[in-house]
C-alpha positions as a Markdown table, in Angstrom:
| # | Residue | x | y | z |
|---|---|---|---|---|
| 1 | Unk | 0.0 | 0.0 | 0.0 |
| 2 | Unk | 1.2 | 3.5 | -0.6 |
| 3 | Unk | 1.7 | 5.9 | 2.3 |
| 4 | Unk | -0.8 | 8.7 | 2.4 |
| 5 | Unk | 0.2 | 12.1 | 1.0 |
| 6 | Unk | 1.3 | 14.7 | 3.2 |
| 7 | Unk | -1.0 | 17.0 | 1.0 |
| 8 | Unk | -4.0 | 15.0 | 2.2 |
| 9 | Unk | -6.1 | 17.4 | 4.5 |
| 10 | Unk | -9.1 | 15.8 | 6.6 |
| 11 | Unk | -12.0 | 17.8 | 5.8 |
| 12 | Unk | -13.1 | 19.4 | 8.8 |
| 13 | Unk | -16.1 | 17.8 | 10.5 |
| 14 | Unk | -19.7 | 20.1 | 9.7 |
| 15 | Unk | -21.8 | 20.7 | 12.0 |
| 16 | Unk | -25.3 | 19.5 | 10.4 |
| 17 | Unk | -24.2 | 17.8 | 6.7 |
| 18 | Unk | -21.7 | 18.9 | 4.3 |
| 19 | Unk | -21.5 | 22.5 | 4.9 |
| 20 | Unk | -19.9 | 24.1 | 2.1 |
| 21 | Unk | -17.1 | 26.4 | 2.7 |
| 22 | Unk | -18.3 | 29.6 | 2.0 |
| 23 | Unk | -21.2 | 29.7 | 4.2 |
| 24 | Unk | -18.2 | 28.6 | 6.9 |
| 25 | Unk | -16.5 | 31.6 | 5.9 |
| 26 | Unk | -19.5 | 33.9 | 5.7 |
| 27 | Unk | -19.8 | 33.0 | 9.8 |
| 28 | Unk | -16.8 | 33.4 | 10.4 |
| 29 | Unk | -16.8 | 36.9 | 9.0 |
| 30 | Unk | -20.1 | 37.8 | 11.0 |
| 31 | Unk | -18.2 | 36.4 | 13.8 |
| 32 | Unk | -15.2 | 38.9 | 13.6 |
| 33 | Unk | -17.9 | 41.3 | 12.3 |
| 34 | Unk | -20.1 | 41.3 | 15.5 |
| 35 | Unk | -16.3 | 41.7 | 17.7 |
| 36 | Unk | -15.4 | 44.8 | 15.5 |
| 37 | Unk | -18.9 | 46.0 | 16.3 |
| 38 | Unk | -18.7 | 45.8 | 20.0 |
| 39 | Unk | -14.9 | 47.6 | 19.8 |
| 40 | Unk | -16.5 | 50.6 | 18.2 |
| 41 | Unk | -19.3 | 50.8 | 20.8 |
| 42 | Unk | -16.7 | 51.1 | 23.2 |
| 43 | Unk | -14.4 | 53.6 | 21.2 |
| 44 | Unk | -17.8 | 55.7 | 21.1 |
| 45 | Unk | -18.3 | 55.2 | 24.7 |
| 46 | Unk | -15.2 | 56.3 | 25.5 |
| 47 | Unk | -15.2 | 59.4 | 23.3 |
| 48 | Unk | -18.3 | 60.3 | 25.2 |
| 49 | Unk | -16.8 | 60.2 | 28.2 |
| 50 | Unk | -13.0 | 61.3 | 27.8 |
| 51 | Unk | -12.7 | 64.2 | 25.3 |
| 52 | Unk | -9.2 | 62.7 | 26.1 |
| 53 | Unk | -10.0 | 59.7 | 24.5 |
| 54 | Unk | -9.7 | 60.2 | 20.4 |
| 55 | Unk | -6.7 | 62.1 | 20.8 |
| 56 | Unk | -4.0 | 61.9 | 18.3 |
| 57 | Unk | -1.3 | 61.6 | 21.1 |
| 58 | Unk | -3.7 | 59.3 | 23.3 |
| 59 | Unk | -4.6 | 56.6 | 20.0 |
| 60 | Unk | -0.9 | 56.6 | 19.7 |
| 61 | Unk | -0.5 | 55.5 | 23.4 |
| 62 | Unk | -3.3 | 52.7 | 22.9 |
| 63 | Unk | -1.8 | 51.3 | 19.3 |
| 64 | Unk | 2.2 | 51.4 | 21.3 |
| 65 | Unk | 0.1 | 49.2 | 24.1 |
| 66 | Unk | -1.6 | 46.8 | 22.4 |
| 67 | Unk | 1.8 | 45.6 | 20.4 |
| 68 | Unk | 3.1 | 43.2 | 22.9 |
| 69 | Unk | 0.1 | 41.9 | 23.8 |
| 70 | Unk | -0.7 | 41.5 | 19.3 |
| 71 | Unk | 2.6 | 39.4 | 19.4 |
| 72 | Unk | 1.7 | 37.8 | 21.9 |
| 73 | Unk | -1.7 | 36.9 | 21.4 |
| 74 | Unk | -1.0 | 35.8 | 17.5 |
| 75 | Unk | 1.6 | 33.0 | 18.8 |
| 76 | Unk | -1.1 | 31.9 | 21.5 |
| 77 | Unk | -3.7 | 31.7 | 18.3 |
| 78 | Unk | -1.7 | 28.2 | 17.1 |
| 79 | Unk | -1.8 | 27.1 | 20.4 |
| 80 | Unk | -5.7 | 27.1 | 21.4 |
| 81 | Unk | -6.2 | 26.4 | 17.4 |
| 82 | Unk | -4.8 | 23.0 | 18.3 |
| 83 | Unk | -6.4 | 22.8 | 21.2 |
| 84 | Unk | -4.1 | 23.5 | 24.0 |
| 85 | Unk | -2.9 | 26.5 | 26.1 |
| 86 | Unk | 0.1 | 28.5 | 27.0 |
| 87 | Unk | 0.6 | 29.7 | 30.2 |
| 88 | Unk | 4.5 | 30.5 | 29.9 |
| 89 | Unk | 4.0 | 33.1 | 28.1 |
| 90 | Unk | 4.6 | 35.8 | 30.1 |
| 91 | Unk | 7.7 | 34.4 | 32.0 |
| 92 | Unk | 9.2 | 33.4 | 28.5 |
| 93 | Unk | 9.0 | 37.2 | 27.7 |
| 94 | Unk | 11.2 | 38.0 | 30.5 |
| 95 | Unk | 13.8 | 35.3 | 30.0 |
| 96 | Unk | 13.7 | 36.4 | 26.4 |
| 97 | Unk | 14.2 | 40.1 | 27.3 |
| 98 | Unk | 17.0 | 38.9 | 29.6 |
| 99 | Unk | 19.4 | 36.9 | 27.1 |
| 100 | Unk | 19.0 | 40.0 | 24.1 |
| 101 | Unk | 19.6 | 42.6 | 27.3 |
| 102 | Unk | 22.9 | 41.0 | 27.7 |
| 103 | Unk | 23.7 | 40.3 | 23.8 |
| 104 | Unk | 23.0 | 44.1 | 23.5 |
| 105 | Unk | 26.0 | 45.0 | 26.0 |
| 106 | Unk | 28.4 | 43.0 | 24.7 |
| 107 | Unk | 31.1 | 45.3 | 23.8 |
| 108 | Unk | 32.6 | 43.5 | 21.3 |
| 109 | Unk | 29.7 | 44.0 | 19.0 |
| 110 | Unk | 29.1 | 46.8 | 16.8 |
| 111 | Unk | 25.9 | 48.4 | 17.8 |
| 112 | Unk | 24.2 | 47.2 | 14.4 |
| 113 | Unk | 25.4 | 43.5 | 14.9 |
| 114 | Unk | 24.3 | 44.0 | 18.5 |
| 115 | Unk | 20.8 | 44.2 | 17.8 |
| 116 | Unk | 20.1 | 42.2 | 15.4 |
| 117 | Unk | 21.7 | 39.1 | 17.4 |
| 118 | Unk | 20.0 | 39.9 | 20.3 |
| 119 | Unk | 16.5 | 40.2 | 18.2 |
| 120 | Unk | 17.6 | 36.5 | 16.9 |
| 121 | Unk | 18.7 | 35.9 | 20.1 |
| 122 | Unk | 15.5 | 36.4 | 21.4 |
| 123 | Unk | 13.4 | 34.9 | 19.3 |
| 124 | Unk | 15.6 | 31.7 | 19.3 |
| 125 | Unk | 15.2 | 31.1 | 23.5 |
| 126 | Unk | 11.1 | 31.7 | 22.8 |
| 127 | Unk | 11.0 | 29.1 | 19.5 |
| 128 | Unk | 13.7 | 27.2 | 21.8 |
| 129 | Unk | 11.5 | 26.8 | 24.6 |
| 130 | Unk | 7.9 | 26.5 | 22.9 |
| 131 | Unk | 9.4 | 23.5 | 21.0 |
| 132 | Unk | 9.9 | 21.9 | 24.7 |
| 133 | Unk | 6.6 | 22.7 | 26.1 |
| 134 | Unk | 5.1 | 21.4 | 22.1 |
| 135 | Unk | 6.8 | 18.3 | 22.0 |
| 136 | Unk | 6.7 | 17.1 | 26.4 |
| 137 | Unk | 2.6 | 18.0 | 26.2 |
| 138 | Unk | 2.2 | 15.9 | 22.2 |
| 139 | Unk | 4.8 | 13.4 | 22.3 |
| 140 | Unk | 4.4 | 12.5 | 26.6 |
| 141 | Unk | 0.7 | 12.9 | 26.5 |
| 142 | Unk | 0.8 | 15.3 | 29.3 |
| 143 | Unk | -1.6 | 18.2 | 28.9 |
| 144 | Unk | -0.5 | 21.6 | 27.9 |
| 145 | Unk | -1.7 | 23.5 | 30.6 |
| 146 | Unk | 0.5 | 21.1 | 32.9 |
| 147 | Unk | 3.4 | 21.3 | 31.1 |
| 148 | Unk | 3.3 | 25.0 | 30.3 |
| 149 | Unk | 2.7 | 25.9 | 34.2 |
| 150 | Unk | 5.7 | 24.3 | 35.1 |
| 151 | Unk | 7.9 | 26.2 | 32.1 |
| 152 | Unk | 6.0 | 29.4 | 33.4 |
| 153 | Unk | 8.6 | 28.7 | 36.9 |
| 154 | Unk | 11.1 | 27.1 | 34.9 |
| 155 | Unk | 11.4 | 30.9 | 32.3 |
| 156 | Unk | 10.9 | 32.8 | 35.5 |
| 157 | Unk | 13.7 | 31.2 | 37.6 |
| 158 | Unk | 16.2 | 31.0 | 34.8 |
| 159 | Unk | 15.6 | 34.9 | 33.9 |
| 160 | Unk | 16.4 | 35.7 | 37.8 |
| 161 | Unk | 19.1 | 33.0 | 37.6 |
| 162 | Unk | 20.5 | 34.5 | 34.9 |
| 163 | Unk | 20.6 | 38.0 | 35.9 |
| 164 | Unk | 21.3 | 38.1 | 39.7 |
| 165 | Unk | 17.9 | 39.5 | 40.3 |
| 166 | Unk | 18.8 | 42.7 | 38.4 |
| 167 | Unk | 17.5 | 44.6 | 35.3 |
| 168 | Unk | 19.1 | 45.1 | 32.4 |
| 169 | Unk | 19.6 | 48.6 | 31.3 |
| 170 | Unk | 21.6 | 51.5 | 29.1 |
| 171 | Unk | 20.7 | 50.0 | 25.7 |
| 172 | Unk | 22.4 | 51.5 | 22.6 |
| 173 | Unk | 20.4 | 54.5 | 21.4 |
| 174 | Unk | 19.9 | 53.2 | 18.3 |
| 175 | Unk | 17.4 | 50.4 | 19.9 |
| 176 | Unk | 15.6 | 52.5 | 22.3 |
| 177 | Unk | 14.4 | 55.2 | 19.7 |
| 178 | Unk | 12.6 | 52.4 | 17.9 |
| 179 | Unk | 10.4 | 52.2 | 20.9 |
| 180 | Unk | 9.1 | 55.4 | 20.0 |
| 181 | Unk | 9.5 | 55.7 | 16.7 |
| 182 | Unk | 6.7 | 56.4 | 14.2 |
| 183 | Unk | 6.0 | 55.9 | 10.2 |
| 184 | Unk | 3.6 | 57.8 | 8.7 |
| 185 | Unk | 2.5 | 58.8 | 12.1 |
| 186 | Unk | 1.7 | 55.4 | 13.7 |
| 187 | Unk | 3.9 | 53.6 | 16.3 |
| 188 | Unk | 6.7 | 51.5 | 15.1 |
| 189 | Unk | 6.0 | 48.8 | 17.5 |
| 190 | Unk | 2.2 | 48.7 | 16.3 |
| 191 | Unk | 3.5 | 47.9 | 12.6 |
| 192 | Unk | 5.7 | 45.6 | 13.5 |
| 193 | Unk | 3.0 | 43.6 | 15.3 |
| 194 | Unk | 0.8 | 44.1 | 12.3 |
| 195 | Unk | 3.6 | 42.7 | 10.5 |
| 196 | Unk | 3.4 | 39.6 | 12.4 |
| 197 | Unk | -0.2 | 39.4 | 11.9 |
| 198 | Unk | -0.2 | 39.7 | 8.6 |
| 199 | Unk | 2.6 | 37.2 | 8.2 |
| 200 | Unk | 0.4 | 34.5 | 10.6 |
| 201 | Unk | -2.9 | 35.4 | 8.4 |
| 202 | Unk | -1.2 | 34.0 | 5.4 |
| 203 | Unk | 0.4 | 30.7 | 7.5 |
| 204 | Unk | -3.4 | 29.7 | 8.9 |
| 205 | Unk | -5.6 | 30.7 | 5.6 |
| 206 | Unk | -3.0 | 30.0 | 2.6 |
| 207 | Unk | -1.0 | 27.3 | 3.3 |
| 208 | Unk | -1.1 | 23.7 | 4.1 |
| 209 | Unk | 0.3 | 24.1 | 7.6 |
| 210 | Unk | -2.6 | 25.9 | 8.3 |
| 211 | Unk | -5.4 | 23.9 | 7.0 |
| 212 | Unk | -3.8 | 21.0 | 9.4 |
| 213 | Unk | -3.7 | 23.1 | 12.2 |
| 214 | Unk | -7.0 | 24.0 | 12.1 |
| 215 | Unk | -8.0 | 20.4 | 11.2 |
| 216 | Unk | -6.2 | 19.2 | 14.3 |
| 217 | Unk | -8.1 | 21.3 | 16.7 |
| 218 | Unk | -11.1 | 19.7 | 14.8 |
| 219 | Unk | -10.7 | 16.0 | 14.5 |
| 220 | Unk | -7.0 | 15.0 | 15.4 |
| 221 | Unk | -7.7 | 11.1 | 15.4 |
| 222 | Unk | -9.5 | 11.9 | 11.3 |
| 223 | Unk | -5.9 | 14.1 | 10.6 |
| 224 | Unk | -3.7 | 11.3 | 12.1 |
| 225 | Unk | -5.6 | 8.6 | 10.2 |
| 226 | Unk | -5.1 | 10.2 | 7.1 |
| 227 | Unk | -1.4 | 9.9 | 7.4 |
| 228 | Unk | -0.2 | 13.0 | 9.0 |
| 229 | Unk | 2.7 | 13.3 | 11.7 |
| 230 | Unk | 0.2 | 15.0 | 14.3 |
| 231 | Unk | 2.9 | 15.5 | 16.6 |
| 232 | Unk | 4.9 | 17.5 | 14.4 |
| 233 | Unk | 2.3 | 20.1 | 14.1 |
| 234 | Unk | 1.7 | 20.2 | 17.8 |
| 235 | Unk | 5.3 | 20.7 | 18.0 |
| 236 | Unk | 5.6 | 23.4 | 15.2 |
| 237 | Unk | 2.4 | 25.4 | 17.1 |
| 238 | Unk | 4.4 | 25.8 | 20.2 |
| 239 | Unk | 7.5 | 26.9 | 18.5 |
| 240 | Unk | 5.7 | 29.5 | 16.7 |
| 241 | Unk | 4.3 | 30.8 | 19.8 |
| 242 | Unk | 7.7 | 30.8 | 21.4 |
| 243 | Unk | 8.8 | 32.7 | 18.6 |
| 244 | Unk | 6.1 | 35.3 | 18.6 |
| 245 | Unk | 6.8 | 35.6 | 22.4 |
| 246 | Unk | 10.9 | 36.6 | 21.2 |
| 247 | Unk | 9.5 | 39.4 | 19.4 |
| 248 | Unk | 7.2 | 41.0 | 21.9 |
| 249 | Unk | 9.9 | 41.0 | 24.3 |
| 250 | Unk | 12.1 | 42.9 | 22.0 |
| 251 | Unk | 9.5 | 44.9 | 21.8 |
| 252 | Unk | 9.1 | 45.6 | 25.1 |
| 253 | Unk | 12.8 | 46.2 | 25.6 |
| 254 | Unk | 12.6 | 49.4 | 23.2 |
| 255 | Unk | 9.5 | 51.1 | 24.5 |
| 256 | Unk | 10.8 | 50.6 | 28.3 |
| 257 | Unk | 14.5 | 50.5 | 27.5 |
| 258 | Unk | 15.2 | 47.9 | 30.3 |
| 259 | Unk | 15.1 | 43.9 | 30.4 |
| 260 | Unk | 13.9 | 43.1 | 33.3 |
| 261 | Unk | 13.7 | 39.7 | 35.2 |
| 262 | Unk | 10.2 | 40.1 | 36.6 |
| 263 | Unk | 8.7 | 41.8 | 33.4 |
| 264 | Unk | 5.6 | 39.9 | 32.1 |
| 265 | Unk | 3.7 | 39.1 | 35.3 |
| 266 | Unk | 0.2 | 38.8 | 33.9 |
| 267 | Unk | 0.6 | 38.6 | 30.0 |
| 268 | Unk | -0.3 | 35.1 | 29.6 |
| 269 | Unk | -3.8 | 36.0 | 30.8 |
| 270 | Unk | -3.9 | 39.2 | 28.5 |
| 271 | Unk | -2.6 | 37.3 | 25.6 |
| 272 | Unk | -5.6 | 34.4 | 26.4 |
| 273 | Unk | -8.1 | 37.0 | 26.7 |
| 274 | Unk | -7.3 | 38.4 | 23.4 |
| 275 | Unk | -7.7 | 35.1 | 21.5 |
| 276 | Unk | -10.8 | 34.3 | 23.4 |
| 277 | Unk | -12.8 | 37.6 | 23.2 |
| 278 | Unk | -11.6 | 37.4 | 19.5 |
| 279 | Unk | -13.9 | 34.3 | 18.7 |
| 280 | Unk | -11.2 | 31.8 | 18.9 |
| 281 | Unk | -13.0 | 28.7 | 20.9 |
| 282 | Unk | -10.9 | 27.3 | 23.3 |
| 283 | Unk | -11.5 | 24.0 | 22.6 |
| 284 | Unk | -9.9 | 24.2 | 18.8 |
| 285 | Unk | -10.6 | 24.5 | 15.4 |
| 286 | Unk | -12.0 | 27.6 | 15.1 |
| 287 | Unk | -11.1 | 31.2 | 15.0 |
| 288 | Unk | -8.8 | 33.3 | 13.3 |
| 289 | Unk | -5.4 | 35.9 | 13.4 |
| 290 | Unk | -8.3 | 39.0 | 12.7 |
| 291 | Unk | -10.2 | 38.0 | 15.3 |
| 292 | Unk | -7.3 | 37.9 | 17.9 |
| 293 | Unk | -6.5 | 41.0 | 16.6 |
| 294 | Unk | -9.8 | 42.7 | 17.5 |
| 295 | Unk | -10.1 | 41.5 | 20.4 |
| 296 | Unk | -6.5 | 42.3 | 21.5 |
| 297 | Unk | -8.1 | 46.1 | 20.5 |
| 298 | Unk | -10.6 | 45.5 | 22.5 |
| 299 | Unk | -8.1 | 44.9 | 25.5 |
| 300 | Unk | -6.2 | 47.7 | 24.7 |
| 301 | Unk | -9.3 | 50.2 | 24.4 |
| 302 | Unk | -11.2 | 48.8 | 27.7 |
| 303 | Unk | -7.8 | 49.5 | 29.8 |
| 304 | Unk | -6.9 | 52.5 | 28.2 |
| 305 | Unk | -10.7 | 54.4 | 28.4 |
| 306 | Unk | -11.4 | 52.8 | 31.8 |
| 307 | Unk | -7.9 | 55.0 | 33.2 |
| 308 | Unk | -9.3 | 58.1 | 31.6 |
| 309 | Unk | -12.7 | 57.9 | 33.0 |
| 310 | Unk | -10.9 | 57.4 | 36.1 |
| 311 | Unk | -12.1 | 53.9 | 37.1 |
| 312 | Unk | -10.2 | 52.5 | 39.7 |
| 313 | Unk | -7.3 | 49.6 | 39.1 |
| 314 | Unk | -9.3 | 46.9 | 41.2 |
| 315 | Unk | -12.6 | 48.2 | 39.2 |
| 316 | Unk | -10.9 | 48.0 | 36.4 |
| 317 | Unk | -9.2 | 44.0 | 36.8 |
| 318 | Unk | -13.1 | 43.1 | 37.5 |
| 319 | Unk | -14.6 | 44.7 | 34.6 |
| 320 | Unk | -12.1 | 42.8 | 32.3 |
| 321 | Unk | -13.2 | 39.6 | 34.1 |
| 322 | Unk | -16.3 | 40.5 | 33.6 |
| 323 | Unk | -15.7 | 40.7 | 29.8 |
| 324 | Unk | -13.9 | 37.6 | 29.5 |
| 325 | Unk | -16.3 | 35.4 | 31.0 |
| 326 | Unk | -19.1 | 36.8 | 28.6 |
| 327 | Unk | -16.7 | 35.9 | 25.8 |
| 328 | Unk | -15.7 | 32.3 | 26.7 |
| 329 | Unk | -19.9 | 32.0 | 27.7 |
| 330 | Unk | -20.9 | 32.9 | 24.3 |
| 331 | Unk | -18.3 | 31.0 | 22.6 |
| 332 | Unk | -20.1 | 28.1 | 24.3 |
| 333 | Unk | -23.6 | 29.4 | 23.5 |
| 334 | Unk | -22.6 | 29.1 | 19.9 |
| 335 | Unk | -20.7 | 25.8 | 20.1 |
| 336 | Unk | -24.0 | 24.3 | 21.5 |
| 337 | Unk | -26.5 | 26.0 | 19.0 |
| 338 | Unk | -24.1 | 24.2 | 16.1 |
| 339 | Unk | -24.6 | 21.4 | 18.0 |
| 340 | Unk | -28.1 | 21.3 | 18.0 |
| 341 | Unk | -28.5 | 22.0 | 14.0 |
């Protein structure tokens, strides 16, 4: 017998029938549709209540906060695509920042060889250590959220480790202007995270890669059966977040012009949030790069307007819970409505 092609895609199961595939793409346009909706009710809110608010200087501020968590969010995307979680994320970012910090002081370096090894540095200890949280959860059976917990200590420990407990500062100037930097009036830092989302759009909606992907978080036992190395793409999902996770922590290097060891306390939740208030269902298969990037907007916008109108920081962690939850509960609303067709 011959051994299936590895250009053989299991058609992803339809809820009631054979579903064509434009009426799956006509919901999930209406799906990131109805997200973009609710981000310009509260951009109109806001307005209301800040005059602040649509500022030029202020929308700058909101598009140079949202880029870490874009990166972040758009490697977390392959993650819960395939089904599983990341909760390392945040830790990762400082054990990233850490090891480019240090490649950026090396005096031996010239200051453009400086940077661009500590950006490859950077993104090489994230791709590094998302291909060991990918292939100890795929390969060891172990689930993601158990394996990525304990890499969550592991970054953490090794960024303190590896710094004394001290931040990292006095970047060449060169590096810390691109923090505030701006092309044709918008941040630097947004573009580049555009950048990445454009380049992810093209991974998950043109290519092969990204019809398995999908297809895993779907059916895995129908992908594996039709000859595909499962475990491979588990892998690859991780390592792309890793990756993704290198870049926001360059980027958070320039805008703050320190690498610090405790940095990213918190950004695996923001980066989950993102994906989830941006339709992407938590347990796989569907959603989509626009949609995270939406609902990282969204974020952005709800922590940005909530400061202006003066909302307290406590007030402010609830409402954002409060937002979350009706995300993930209407992700399940519509999970069981599909079910019922």
């Amino acid at each position: 017998m011959s051994k299936p092609s590895d250009t053989a895609i299991p058609a992803a199961p339809a809820p009631a029938g054979a579903a064509s595939l434009l009426p799956a793409r006509l919901r999930g346009l209406l799906r990131e549709s109805g997200i973009a909706f609710a981000l310009l009710i509260l951009i109109a809110v806001f307005s209301l209540l800040s005059p602040l608010f649509l500022t030029a200087d202020n929308v700058s501020n909101i598009f140079t906060q949202i880029a870490i968590n874009i990166c972040l969010a758009v490697g977390m995307t392959f993650v819960v695509l395939i089904g599983g979680i990341d909760l390392s994320v945040g830790s990762l970012t400082a054990l990233c920042a850490v090891v480019a910090g240090t490649v950026l002081k090396l005096d031996s370096l010239s200051v453009g060889a400086a940077i661009a090894l500590a950006v490859a540095a950077s993104v090489a200890v994230g791709a590094v250590c998302g291909l060991i949280n990918g292939s100890v959860s795929s390969h060891w059976g172990v689930p993601s959220f158990i394996v990525t917990l304990g890499m969550l200590y592991v970054a953490r420990g090794a960024a303190l480790q590896w710094t004394d407990a001290r931040s990292i500062y006095e970047f060449p100037d060169l590096f810390n202007e691109f923090g505030t930097a701006t092309v044709a009036g918008m941040p630097a830092l947004f573009l580049v995270s555009l950048a990445l989302v454009g380049l992810a759009w093209v991974v998950l909606t043109r290519t092969v890669f990204g019809r398995i992907i999908y297809a895993i978080g779907n059916n895995e036992e129908a992908v594996r059966l039709a000859g595909h190395d499962i475990f491979r793409y588990k892998i690859l999902a991780f390592t792309i977040c890793g990756a993704a996770v290198g870049v926001a922590a360059v980027l958070y290097m320039t805008r703050l012009t320190v690498a610090s060891p405790i940095l990213g306390v918190g950004f695996e939740l923001n980066a989950i949030a993102a994906v989830v208030i941006g339709g992407t269902s938590l347990a796989g298969g569907r959603g989509s790069i626009i949609g995270t990037l939406l609902g990282a907007c969204i974020i952005g916008v709800l922590a940005n307007g909530l400061v202006l109108v003066e909302v307290g920081d406590f007030v402010r962690q609830m409402i954002t819970g409060v937002v979350i939850i009706l995300a993930v509960v209407l992700d399940t609303y519509r999970l069981r409505k599909a079910a019922s067709k």
